[in-house]
C-alpha positions in Angstrom: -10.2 -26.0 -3.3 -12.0 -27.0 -0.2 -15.2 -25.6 0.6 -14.6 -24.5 4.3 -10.7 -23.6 3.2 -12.0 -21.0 1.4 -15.0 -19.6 4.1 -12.3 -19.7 6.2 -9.9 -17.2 3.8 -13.0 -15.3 3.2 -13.8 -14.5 6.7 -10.3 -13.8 7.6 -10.5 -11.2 4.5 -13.6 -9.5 5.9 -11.7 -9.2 9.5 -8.8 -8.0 8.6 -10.9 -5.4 6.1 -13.2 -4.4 9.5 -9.7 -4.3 12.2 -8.2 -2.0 9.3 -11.1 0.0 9.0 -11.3 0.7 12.8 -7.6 1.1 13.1 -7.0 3.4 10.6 -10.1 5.9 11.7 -9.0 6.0 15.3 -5.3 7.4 14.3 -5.1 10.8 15.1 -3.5 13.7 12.5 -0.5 14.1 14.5 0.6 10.4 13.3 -0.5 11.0 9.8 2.5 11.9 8.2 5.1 9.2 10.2 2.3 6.1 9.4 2.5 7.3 5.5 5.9 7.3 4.9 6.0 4.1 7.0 3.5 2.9 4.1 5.3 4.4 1.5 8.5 1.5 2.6 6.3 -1.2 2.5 4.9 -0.6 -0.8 8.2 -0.4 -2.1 8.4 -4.0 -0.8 5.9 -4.7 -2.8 7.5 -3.1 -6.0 10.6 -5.3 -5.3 8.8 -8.5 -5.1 6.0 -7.4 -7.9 9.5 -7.1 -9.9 10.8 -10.1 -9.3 7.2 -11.5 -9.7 7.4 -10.1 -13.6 11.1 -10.5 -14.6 10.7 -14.2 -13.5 8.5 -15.1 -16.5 6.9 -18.3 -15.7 4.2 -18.1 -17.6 2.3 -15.1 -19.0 -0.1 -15.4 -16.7 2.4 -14.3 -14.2 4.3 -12.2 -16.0 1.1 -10.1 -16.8 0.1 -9.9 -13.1 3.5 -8.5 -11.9 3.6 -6.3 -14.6 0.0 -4.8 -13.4 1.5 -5.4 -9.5 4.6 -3.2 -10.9 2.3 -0.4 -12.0 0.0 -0.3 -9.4 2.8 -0.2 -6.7 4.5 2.4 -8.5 1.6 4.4 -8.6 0.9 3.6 -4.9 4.7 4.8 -3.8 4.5 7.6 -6.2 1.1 8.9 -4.5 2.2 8.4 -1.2 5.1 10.3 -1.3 3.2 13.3 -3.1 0.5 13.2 -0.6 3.4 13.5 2.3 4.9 16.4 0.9 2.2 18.2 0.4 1.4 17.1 4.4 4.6 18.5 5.5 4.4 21.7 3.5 1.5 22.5 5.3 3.4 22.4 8.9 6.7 24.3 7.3 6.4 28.4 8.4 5.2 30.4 6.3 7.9 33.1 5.3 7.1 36.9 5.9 5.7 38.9 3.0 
């Protein structure tokens, strides 16, 4: 691999973590909830194609790493959806006691 090929990934990798960063602290709570289920779709995206990725079987190599892409999507989905419920329970009424 060339030399500036890869200063060049590399930078575009610390942008894209800073422009995330400065996105995601100026959302405000209201737009919480909507943006994580929006997440939630495109990590199941990425369980489709870690799927495919690992029932392909190239090579171990590749079988292994969409086996680990499988679980750590699944965990990802699983999470986000847990963390929106509980979001949303906190805006449901509260029943009279």
């Amino acid at each position: 691999m060339d030399l500036e090929l890869l200063m060049a990934g590399i930078t575009i990798f610390v942008l894209a973590i800073f422009v995330g960063f400065e996105i995601i602290t100026k959302i405000p709570p209201t737009l919480h909830t909507p943006l994580m289920s929006g997440s939630n779709a495109i990590s199941g995206i990425t369980l489709v194609g870690a799927l495919l990725s690992a029932g392909a079987q190239q090579t171990p190599v590749t079988t292994t790493l969409g086996l680990l892409a499988v679980i750590f999507a699944t965990i990802n989905v699983v999470g986000g959806f847990l963390v929106t419920n509980r979001m949303l329970e906190m805006f449901k009424q509260k029943s009279p006691s």
